[in-house]
C-alpha positions as CSV (number, residue, x, y, z in Angstrom):
1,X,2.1,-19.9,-13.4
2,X,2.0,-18.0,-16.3
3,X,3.8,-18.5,-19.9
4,X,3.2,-15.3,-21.4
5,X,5.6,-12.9,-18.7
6,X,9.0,-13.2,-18.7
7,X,10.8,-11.5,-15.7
8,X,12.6,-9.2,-14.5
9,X,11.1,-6.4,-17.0
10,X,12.1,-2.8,-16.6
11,X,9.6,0.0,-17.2
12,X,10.2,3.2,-16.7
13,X,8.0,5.5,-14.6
14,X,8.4,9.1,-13.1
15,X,10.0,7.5,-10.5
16,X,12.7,6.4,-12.4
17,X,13.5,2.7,-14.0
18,X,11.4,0.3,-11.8
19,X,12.3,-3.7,-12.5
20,X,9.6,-6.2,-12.3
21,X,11.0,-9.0,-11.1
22,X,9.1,-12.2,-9.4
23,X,9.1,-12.7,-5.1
24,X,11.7,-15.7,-3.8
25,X,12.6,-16.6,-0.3
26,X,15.8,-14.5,-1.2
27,X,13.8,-11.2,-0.8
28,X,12.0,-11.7,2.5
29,X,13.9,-9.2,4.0
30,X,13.7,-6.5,1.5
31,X,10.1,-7.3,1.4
32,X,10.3,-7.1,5.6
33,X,11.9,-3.5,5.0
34,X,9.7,-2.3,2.7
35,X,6.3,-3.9,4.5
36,X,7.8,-2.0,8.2
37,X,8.1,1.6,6.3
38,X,4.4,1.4,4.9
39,X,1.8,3.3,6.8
40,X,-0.8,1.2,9.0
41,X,-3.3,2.2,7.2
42,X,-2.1,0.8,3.7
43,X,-1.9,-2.7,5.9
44,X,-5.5,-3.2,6.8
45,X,-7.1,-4.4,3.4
46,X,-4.3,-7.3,3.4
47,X,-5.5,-10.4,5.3
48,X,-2.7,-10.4,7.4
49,X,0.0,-7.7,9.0
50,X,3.1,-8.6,6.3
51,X,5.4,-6.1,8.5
52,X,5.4,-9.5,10.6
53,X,8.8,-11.6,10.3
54,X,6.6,-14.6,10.4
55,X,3.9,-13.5,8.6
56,X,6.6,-12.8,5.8
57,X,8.1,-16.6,6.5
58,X,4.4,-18.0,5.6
59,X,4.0,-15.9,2.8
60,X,6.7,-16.8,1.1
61,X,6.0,-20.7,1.7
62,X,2.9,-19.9,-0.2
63,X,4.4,-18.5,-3.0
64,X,7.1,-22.1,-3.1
65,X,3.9,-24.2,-2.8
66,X,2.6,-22.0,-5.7
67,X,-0.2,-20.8,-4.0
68,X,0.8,-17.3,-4.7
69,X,2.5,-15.0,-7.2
70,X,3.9,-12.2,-6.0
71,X,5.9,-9.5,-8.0
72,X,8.1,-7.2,-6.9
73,X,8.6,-3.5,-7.8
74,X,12.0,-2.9,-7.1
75,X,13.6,1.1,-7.5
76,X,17.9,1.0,-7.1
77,X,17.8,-2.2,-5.5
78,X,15.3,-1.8,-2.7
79,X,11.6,-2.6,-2.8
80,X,8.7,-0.3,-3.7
81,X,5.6,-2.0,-4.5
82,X,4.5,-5.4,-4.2
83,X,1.8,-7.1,-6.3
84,X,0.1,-10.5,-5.1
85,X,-1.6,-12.5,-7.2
86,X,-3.9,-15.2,-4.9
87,X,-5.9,-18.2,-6.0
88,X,-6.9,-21.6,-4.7
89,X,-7.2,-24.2,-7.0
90,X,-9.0,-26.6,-4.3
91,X,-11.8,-24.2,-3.3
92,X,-15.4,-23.7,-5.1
93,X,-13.9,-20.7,-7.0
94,X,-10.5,-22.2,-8.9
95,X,-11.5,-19.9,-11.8
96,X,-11.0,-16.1,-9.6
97,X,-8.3,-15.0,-8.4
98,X,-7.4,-12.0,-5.8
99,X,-5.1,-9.2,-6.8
100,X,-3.3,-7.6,-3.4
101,X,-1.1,-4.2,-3.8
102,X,0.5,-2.2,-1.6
103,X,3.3,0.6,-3.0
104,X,5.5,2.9,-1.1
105,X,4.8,5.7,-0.3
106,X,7.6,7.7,-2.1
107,X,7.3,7.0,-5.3
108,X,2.9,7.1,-4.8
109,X,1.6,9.5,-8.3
110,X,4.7,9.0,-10.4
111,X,2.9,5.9,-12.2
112,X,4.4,2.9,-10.2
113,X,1.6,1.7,-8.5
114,X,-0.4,2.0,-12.4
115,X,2.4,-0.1,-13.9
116,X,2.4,-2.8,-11.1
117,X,-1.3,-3.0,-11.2
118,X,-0.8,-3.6,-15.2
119,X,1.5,-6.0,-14.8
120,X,-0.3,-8.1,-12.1
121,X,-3.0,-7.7,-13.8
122,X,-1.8,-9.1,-17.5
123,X,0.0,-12.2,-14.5
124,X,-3.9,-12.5,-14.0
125,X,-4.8,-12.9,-17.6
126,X,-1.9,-15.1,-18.6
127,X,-3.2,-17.5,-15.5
128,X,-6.4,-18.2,-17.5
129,X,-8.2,-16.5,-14.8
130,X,-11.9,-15.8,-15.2
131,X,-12.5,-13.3,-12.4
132,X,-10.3,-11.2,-10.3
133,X,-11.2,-9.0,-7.3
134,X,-9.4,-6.8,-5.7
135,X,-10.1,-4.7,-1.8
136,X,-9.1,-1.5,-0.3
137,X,-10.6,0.5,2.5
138,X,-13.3,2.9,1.5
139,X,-10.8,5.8,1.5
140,X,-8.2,4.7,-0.7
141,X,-9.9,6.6,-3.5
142,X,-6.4,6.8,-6.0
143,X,-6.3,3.1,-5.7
144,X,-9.9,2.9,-6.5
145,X,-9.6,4.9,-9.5
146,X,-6.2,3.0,-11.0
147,X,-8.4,-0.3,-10.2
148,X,-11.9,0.9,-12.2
149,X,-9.6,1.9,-15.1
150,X,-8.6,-1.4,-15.5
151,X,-12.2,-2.1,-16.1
152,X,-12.7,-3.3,-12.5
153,X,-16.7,-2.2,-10.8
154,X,-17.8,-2.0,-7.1
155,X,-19.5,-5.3,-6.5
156,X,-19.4,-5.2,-2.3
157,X,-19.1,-3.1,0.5
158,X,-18.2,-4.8,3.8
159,X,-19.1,-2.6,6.1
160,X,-16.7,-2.1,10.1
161,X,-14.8,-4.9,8.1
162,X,-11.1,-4.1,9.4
163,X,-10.1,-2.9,12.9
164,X,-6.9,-0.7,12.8
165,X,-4.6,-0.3,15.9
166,X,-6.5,2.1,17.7
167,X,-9.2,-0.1,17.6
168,X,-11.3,2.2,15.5
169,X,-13.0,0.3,12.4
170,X,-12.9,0.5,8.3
171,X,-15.1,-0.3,5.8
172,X,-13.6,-2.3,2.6
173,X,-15.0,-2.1,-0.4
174,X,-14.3,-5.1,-3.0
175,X,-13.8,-4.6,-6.5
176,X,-14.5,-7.3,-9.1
177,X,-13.6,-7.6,-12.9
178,X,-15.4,-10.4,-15.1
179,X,-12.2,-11.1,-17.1
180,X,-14.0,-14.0,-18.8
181,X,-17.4,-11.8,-20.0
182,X,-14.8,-9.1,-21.2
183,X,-12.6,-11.4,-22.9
184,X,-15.7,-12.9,-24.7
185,X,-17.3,-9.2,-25.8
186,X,-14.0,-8.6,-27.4
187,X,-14.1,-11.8,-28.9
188,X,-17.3,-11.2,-30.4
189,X,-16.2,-7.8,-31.7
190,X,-13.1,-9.0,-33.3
191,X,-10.7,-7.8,-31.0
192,X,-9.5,-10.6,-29.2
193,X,-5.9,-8.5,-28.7
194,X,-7.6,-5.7,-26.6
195,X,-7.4,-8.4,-23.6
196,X,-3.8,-9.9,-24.3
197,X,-0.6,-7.2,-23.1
């Protein structure tokens, strides 16, 4: 999707050396493993329960018909965050895409889930992307925060939007980041690097 990444790519966090690498059918069940540990709540803001088996299978047909790019955050061979990058080139918006995240819950404030939301992020920009959004339940405030640093804003609040397993429902607020409007202020400044990682 992108010429500008080349993966895997190690970074190191406070978690320890984290690889990058990009989602294949090979990984379904690491991803499985990983999706099955993560709390319930960390599942609601994704369309669909990916701690299924087939949900999984579906998902990673997607990412073959290259529907999706998904990366991987991968700690001493098992998985610890996942970064989804989602667009549809036949619908009325081929030009935004979706950025999904979920990380473990282990290595959570050691600077993982900041250095997977960079990377999807520059996936995003090297797609030629002109907007992204991204969605998290009202609560997920750290999330929120890594999100607006990368120059994300509030643009919608869906309110009762999710219904968790006890039935009880969560509002999801939705993000959005004009990447093209950006790009084009830095352009106009002279800093067309500022946009490019």
């Amino acid at each position: 999707m992108s010429n500008t990444r080349s993966y895997p790519r190690h970074v190191k966090t406070d978690a320890g050396d984290i690889e990058f690498r990009l989602m294949a059918r090979s990984d379904e069940a690491a991803v499985l493993a990983f999706a099955q540990k993560l709390p319930t709540h960390d599942l609601l803001f994704l369309p669909r329960n990916i701690s299924q088996p087939k949900v999984l299978s579906a998902w990673v047909n997607e990412i073959e018909r290259g529907a999706i790019t998904s990366l991987l955050a991968v700690k001493a061979g098992a998985v610890v965050g996942c970064g989804t990058l989602v667009r549809d080139p036949h619908s009325w918006s081929p030009h935004v895409g979706e950025i999904r995240m979920v990380v473990s819950q282990d290595v959570r404030g050691q600077g993982v889930g900041r250095a997977l939301s960079q990377e999807t992020f520059a996936l995003a920009l090297g797609a030629g992307l002109e907007k992204l959004s991204v969605q998290m339940t009202v609560d997920q405030q750290a999330a929120i925060a890594l999100f607006e640093s990368l120059g994300f804003k509030a643009e919608a609040l869906l309110r009762d939007h999710v219904r968790d397993v006890d039935g009880r429902t969560h509002d999801i607020v939705v993000l959005g980041h004009n990447v093209a409007q950006v790009r084009a202020q830095m352009e106009a400044y002279g800093l067309p690097g500022a946009v490019q990682h």
